[in-house]
PDB file of N, CA, C and O in Angstrom:
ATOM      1  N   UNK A   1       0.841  -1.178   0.000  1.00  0.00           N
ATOM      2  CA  UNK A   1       0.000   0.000   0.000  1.00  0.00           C
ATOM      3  C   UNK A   1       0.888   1.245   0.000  1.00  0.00           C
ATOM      4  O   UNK A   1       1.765   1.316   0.861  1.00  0.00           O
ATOM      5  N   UNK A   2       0.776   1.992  -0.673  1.00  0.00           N
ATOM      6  CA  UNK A   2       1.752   3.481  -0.648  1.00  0.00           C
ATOM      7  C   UNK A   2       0.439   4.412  -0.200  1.00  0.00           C
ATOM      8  O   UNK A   2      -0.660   4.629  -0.711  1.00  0.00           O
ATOM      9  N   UNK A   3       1.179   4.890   1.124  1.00  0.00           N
ATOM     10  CA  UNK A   3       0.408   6.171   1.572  1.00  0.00           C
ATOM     11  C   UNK A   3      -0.036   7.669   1.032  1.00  0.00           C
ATOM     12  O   UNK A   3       0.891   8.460   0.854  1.00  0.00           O
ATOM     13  N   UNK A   4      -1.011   7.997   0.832  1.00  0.00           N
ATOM     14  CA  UNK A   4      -1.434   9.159  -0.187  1.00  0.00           C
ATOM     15  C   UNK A   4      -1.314  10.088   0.558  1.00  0.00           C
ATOM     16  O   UNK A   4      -0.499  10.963   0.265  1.00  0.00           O
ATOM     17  N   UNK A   5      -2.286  10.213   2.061  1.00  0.00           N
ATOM     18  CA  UNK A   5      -2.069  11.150   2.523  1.00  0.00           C
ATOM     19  C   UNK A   5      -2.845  10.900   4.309  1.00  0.00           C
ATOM     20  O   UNK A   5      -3.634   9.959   4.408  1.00  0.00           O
ATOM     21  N   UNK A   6      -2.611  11.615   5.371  1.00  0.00           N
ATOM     22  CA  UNK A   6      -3.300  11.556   6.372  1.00  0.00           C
ATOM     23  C   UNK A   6      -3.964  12.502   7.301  1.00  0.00           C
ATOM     24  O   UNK A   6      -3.736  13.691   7.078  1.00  0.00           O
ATOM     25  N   UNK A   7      -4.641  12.251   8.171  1.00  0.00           N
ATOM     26  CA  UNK A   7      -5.143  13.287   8.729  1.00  0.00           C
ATOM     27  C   UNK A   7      -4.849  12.619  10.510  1.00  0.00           C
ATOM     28  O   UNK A   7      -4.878  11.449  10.893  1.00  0.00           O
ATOM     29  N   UNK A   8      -4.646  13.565  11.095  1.00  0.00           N
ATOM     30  CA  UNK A   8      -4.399  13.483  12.836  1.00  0.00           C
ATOM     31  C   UNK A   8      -5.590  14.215  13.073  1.00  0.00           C
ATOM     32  O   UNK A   8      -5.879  15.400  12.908  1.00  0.00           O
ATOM     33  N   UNK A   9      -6.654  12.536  13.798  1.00  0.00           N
ATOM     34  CA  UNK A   9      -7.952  12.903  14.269  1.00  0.00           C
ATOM     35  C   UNK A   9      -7.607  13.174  15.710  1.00  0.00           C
ATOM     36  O   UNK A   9      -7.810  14.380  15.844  1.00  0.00           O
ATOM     37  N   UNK A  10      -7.218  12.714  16.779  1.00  0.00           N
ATOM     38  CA  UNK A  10      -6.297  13.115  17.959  1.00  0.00           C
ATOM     39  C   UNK A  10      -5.072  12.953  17.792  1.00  0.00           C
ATOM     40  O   UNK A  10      -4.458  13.067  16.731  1.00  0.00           O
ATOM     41  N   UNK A  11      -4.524  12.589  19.168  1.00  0.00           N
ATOM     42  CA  UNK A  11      -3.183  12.492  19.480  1.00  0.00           C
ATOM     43  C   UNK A  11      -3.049  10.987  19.241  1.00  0.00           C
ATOM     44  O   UNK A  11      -1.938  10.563  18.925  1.00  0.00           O
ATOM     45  N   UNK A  12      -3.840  10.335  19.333  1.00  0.00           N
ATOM     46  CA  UNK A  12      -3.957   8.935  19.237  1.00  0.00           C
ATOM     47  C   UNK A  12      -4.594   8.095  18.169  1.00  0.00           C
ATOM     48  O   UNK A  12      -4.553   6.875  18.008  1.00  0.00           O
ATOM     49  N   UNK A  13      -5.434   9.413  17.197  1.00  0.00           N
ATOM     50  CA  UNK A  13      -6.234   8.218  16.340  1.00  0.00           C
ATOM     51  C   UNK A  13      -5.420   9.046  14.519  1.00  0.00           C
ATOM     52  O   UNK A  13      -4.829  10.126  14.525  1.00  0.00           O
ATOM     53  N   UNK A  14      -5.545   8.550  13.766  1.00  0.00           N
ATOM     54  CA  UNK A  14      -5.515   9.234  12.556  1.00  0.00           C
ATOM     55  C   UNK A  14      -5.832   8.090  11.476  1.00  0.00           C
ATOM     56  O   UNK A  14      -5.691   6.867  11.457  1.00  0.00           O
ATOM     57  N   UNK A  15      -6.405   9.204  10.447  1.00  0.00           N
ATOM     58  CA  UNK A  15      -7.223   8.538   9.443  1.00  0.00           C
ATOM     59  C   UNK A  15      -5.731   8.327   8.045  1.00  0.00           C
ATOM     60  O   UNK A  15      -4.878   9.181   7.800  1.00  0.00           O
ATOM     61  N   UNK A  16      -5.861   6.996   7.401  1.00  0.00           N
ATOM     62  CA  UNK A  16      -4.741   7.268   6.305  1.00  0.00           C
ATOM     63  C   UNK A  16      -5.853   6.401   5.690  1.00  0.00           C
ATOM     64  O   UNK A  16      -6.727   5.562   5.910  1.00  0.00           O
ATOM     65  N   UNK A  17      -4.991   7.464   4.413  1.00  0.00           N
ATOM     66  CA  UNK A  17      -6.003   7.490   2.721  1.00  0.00           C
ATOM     67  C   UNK A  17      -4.447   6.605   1.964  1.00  0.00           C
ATOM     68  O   UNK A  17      -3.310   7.035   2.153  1.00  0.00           O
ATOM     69  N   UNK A  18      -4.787   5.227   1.048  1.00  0.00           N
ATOM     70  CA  UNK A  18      -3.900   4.784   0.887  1.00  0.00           C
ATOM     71  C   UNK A  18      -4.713   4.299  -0.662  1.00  0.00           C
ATOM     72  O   UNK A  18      -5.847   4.328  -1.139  1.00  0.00           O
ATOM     73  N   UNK A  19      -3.090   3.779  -1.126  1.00  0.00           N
ATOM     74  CA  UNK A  19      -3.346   3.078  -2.698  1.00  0.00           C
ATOM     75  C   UNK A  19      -2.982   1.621  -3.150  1.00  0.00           C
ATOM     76  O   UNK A  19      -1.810   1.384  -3.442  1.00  0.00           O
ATOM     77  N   UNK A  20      -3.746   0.825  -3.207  1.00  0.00           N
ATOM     78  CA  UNK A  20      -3.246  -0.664  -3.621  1.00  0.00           C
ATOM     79  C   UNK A  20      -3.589  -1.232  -4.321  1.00  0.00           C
ATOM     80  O   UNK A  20      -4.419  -0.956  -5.188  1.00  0.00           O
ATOM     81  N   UNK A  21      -2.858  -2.496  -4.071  1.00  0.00           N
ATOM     82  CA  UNK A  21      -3.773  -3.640  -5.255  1.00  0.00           C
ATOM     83  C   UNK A  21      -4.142  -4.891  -4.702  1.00  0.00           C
ATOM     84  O   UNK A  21      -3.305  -5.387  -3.948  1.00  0.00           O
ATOM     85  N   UNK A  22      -5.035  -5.429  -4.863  1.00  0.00           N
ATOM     86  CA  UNK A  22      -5.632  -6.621  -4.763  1.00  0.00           C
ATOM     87  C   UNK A  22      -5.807  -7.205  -5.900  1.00  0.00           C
ATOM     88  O   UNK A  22      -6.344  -6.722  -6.897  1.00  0.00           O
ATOM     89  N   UNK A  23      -5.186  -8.657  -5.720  1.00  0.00           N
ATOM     90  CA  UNK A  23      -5.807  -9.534  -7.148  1.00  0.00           C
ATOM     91  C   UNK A  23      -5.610  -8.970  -8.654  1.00  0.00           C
ATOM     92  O   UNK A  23      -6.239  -9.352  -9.641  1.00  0.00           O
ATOM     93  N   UNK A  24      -4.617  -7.994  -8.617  1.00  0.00           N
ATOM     94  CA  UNK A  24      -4.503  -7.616  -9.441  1.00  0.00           C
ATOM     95  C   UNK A  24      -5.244  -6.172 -10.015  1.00  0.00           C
ATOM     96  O   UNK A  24      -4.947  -5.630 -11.079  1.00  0.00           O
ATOM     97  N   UNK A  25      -6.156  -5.747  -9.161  1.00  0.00           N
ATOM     98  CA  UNK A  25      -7.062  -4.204  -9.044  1.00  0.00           C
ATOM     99  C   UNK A  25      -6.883  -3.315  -8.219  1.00  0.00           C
ATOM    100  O   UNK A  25      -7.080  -3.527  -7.023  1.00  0.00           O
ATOM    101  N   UNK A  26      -6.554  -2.369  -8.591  1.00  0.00           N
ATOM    102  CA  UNK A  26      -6.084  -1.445  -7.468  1.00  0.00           C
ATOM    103  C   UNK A  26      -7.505  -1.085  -6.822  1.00  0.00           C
ATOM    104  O   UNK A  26      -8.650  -1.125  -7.271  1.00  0.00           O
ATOM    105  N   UNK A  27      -6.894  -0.669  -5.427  1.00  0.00           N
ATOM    106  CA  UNK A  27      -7.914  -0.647  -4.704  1.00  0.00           C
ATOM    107  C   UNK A  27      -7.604   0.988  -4.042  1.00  0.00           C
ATOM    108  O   UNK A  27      -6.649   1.645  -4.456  1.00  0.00           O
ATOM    109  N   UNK A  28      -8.704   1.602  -2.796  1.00  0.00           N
ATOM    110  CA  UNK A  28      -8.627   2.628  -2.517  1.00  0.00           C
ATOM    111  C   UNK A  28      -8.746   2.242  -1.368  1.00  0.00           C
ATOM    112  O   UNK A  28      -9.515   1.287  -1.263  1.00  0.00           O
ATOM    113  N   UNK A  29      -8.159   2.699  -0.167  1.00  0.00           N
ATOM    114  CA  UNK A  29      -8.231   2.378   1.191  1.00  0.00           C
ATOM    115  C   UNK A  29      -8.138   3.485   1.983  1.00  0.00           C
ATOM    116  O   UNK A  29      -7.121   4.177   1.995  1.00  0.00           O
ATOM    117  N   UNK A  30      -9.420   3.795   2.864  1.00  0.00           N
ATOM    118  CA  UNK A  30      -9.177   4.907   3.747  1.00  0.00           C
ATOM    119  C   UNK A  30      -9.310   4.047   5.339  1.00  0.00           C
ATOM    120  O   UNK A  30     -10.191   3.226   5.597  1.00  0.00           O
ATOM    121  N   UNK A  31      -8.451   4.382   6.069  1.00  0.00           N
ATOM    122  CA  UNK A  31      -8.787   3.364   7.180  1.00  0.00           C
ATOM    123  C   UNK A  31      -8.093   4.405   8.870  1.00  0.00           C
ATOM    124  O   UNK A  31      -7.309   5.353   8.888  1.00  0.00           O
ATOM    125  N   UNK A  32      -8.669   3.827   9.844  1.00  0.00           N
ATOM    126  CA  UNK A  32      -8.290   4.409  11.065  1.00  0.00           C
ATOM    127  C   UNK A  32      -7.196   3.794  11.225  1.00  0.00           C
ATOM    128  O   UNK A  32      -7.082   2.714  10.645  1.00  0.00           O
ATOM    129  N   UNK A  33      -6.095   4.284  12.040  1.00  0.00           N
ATOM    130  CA  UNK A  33      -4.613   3.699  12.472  1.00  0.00           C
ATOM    131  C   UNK A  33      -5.164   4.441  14.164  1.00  0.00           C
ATOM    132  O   UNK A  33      -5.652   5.547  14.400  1.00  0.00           O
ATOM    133  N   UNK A  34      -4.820   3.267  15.116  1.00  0.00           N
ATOM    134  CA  UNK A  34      -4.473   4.048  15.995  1.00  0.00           C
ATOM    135  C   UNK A  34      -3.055   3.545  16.728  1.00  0.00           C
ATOM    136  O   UNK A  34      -2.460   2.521  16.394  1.00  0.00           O
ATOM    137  N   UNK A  35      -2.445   4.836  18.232  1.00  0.00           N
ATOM    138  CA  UNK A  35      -0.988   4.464  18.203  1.00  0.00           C
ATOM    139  C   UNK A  35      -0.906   4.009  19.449  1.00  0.00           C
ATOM    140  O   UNK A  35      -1.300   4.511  20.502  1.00  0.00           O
ATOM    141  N   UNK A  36      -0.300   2.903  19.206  1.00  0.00           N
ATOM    142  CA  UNK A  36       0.064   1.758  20.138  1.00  0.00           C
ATOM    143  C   UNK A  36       1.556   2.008  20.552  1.00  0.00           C
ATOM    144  O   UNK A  36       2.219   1.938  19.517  1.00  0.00           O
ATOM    145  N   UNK A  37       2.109   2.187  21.291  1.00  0.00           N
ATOM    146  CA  UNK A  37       3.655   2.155  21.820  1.00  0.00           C
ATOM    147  C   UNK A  37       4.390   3.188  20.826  1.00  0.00           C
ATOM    148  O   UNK A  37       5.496   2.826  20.424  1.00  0.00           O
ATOM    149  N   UNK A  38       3.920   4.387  20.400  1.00  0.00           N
ATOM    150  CA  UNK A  38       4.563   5.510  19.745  1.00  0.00           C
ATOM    151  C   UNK A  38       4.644   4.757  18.294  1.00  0.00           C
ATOM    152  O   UNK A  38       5.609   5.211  17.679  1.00  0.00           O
ATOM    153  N   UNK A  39       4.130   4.017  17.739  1.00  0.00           N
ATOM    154  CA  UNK A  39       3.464   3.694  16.611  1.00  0.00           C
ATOM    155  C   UNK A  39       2.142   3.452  16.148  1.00  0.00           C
ATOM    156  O   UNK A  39       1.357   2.938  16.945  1.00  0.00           O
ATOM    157  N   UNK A  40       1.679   3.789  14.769  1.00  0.00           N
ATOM    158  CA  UNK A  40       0.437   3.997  14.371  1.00  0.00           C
ATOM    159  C   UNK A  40       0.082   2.310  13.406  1.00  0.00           C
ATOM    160  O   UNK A  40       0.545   1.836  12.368  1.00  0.00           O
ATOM    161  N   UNK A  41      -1.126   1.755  14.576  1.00  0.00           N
ATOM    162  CA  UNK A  41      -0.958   0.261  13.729  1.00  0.00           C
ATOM    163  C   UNK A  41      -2.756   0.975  13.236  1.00  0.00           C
ATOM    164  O   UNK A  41      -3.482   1.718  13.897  1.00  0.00           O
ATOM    165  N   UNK A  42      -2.989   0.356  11.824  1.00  0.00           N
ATOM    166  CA  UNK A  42      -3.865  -0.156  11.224  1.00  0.00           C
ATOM    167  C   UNK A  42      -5.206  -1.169  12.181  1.00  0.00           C
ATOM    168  O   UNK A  42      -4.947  -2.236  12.738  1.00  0.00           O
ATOM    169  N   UNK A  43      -6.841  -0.396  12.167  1.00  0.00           N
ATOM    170  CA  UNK A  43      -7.843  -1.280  13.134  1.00  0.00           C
ATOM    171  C   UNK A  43      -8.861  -1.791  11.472  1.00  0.00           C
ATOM    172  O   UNK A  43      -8.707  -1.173  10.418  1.00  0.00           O
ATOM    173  N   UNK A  44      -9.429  -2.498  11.560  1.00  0.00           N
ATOM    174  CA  UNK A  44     -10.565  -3.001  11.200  1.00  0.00           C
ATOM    175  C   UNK A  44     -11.686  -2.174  10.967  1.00  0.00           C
ATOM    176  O   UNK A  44     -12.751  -2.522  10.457  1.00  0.00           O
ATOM    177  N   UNK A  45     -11.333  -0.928  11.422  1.00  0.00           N
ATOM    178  CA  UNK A  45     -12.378   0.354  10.897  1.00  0.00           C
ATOM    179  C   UNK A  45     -11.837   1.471   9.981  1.00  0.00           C
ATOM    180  O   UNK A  45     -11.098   2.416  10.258  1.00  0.00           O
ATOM    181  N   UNK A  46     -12.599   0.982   8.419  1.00  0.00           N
ATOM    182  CA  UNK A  46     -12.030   1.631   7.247  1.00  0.00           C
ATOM    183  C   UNK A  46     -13.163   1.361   6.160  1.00  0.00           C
ATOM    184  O   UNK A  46     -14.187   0.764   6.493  1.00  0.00           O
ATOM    185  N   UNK A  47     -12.900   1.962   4.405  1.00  0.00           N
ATOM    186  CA  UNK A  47     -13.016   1.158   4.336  1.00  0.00           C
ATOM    187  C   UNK A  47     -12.130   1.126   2.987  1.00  0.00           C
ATOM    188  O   UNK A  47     -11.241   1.967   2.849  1.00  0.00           O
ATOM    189  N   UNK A  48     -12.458  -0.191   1.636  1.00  0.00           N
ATOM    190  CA  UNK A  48     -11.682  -0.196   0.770  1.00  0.00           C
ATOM    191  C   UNK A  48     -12.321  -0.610  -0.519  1.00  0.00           C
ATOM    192  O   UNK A  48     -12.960  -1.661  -0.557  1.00  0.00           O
ATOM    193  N   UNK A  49     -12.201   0.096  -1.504  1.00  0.00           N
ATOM    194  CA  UNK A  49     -13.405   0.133  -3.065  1.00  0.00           C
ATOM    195  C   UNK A  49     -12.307   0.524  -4.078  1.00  0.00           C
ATOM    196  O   UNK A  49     -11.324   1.263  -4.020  1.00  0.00           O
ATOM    197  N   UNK A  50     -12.701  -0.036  -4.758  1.00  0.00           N
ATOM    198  CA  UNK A  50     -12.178  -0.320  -6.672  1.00  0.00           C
ATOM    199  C   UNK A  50     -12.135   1.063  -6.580  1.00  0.00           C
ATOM    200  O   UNK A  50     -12.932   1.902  -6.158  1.00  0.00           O
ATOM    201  N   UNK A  51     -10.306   1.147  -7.386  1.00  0.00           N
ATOM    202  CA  UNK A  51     -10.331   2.701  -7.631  1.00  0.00           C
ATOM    203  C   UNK A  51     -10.874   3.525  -9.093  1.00  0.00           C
ATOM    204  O   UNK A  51     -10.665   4.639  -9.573  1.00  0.00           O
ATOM    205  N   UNK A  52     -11.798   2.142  -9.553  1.00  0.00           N
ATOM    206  CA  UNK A  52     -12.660   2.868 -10.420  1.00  0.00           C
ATOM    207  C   UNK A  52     -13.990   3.599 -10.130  1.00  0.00           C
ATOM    208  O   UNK A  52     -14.670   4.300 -10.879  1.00  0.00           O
ATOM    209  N   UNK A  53     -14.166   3.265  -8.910  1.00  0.00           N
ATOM    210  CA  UNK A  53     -15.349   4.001  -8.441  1.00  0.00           C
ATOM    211  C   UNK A  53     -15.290   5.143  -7.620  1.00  0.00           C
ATOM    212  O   UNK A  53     -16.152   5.492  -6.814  1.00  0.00           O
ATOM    213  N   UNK A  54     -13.729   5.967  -7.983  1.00  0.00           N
ATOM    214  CA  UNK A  54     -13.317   7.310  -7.237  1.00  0.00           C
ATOM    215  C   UNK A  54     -14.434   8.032  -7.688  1.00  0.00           C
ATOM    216  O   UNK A  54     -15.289   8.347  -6.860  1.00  0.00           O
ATOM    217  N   UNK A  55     -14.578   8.372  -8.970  1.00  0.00           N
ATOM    218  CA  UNK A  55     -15.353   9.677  -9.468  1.00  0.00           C
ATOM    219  C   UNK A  55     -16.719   9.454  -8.788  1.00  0.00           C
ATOM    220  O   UNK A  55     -16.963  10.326  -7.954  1.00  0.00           O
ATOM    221  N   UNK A  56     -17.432   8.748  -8.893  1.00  0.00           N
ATOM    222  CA  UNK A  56     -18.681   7.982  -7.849  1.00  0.00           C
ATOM    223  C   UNK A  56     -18.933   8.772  -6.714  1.00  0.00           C
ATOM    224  O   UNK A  56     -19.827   9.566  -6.420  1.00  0.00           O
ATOM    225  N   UNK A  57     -17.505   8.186  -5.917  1.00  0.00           N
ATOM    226  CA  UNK A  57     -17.575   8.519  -4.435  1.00  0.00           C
ATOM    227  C   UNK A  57     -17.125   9.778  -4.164  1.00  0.00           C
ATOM    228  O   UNK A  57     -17.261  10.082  -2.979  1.00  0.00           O
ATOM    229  N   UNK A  58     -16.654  10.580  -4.832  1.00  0.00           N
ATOM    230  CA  UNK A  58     -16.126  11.724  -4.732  1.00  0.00           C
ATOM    231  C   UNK A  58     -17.345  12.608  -4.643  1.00  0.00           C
ATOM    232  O   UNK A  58     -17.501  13.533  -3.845  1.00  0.00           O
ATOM    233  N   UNK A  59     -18.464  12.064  -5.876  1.00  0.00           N
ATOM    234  CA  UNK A  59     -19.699  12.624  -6.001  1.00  0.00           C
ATOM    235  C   UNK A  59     -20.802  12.789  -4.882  1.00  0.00           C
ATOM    236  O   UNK A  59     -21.680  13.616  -4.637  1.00  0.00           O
ATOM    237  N   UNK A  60     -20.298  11.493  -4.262  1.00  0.00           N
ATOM    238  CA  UNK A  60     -21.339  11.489  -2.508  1.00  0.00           C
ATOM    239  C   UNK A  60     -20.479  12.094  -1.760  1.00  0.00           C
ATOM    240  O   UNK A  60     -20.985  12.317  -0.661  1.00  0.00           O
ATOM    241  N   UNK A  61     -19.657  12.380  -1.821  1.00  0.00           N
ATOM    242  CA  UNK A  61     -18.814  13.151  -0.385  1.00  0.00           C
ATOM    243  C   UNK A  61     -19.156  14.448  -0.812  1.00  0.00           C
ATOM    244  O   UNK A  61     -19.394  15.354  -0.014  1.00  0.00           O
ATOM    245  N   UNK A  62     -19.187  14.558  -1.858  1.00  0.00           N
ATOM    246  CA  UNK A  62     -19.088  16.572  -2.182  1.00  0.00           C
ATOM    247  C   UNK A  62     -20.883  16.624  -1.702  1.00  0.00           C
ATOM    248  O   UNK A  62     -21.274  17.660  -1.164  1.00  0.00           O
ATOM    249  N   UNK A  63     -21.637  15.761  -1.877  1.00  0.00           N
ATOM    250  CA  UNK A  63     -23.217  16.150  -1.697  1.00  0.00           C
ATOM    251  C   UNK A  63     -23.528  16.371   0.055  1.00  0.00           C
ATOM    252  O   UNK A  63     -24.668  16.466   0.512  1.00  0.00           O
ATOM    253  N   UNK A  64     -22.390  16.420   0.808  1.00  0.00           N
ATOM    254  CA  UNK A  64     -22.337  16.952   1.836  1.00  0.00           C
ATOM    255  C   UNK A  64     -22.294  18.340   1.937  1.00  0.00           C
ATOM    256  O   UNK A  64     -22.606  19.063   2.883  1.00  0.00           O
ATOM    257  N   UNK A  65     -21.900  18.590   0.917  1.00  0.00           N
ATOM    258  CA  UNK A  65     -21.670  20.278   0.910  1.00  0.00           C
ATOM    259  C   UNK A  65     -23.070  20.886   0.877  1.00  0.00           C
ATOM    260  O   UNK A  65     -23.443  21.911   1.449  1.00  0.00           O
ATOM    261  N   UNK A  66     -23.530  20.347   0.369  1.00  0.00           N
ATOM    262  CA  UNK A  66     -25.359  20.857  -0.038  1.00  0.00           C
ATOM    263  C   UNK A  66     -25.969  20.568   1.060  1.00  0.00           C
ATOM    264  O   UNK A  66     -27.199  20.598   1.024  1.00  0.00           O
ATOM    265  N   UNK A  67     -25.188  20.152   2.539  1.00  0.00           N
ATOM    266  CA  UNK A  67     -26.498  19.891   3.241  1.00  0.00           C
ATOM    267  C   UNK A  67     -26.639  21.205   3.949  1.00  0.00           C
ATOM    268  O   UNK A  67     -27.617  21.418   4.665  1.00  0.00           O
TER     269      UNK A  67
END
């Protein structure tokens, strides 16, 4: 996974936006890390979608703006 970019939700939690592949498809992964012993491990709360369906999802996140 190569890291795109992150955000520091506390001191302890942060969100990373990442890029991969599965099976041969790249995938899109946004997921919580939180930090365990002055490192940031990866939890089970995220999530991860075909990075053909960016333009899609980009489209439901911006329809937040309209609320």
């Amino acid at each position: 996974m190569k890291e795109i970019a992150t955000l520091d939700v506390t001191d302890n939690k942060r969100l990373v936006l990442s890029l991969g592949e599965y099976k041969g498809i790249e995938r899109i992964d946004l997921r919580q890390y939180v930090k365990v012993e002055d490192k940031f491990i990866a939890t089970q709360k995220g999530i991860n979608v075909c990075s053909e369906w960016l333009p899609d999802f980009v489209k439901m996140v911006n329809k937040l703006n309209n609320i």
